[in-house]
N, C-alpha and C positions, 0 to 999 in steps of 0.2 A: 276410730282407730284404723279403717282399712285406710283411708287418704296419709294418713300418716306412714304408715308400713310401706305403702305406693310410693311417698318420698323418702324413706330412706333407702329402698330399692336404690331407686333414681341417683340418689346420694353416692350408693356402690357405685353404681355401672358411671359415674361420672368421672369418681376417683378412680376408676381403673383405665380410663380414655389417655388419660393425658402419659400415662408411662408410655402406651403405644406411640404416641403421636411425638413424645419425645425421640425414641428409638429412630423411627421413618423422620424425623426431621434430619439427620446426620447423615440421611442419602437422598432425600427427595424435599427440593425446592418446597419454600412457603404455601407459593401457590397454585403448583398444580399438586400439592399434601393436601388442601383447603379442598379442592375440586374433588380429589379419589374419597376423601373423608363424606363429602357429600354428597357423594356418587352411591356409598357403603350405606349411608344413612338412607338415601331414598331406595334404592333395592329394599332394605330390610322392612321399610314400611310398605312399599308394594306386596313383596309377598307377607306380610302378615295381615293385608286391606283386603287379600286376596281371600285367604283362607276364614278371615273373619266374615268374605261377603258386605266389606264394609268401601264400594270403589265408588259408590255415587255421590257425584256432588254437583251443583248448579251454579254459575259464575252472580257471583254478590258483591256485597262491601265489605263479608267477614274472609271472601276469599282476597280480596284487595287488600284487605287491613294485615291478611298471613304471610302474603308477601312484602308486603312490605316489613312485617316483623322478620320475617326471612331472609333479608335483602341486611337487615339491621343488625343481628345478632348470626343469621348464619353464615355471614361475607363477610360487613366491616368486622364485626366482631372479632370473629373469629382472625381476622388479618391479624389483628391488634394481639391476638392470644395465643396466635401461634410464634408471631415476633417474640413476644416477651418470651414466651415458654423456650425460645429457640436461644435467647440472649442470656436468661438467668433461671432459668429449670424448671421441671414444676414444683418442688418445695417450695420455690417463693411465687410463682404467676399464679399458683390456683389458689394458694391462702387470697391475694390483691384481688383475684377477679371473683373471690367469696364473698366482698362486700357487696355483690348487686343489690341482695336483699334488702340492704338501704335504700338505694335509688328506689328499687320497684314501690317503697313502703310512701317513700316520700312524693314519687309522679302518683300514688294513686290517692293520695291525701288530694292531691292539686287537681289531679287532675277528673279524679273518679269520684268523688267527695265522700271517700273512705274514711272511717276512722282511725288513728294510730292509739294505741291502747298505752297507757305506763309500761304494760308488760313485754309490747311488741316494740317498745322505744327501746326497755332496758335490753333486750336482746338484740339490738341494733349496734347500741354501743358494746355489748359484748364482743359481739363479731366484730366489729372495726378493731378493738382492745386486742380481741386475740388473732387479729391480722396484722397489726404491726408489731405484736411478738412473735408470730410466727415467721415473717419474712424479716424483719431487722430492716424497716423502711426506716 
């Protein structure tokens, strides 16, 4: 139950991002919005790395593998998300970019030799279902 409560936290503070990030898009460019965003996010985890005593780390293939997830979801991504967010709002960008939960289920079948369960299929097409009622794609 506590992973669960942890994500829908997550879920809050996600839905509450994108009204900022709309507002600041009507006076501050795509991408230097993308860079202060980024900027905002690493401060906040430094001082919370700080105060946790949590700042070691030793260079790997899982710190290679963070940037590059980094590079993927917190740059291109994020370009792609602030465009749409900036051209058609976030009513309809965050329902669209709500479908990732598909991808991730479907690259970890392929790629991670995950299982996908009936139950975690039928919630896949839910959310696709209730993303093209939500945005009117």
């Amino acid at each position: 139950m506590k992973g669960e409560i942890l994500a829908l936290i997550s879920a809050i503070l996600w839905g509450v991002s994108p009204i900022f990030d709309k507002y600041a898009l009507q006076e501050v460019p795509v991408y230097p919005a993308i860079m202060i965003r980024a900027l905002g996010g690493f401060l906040a985890i430094l001082a919370i790395s700080i105060i946790l005593e949590q700042t070691e780390f030793r260079l790997s293939v899982g710190i290679l593998l963070l940037l590059i997830s980094g590079a993927i979801s917190g740059a291109l991504g994020m370009i792609f998300y602030f465009e749409a967010l900036k051209n058609i709002g976030a009513s309809k960008a965050v329902p669209i970019t709500a479908i990732y939960p598909m991808f991730t289920a479907i690259l970890s079948f392929l790629l991670l030799s995950e299982t996908i369960s009936a139950r975690v299929m039928l919630g896949i097409v839910l959310i696709v279902l209730g993303t093209i009622l939500v945005s009117e794609v």
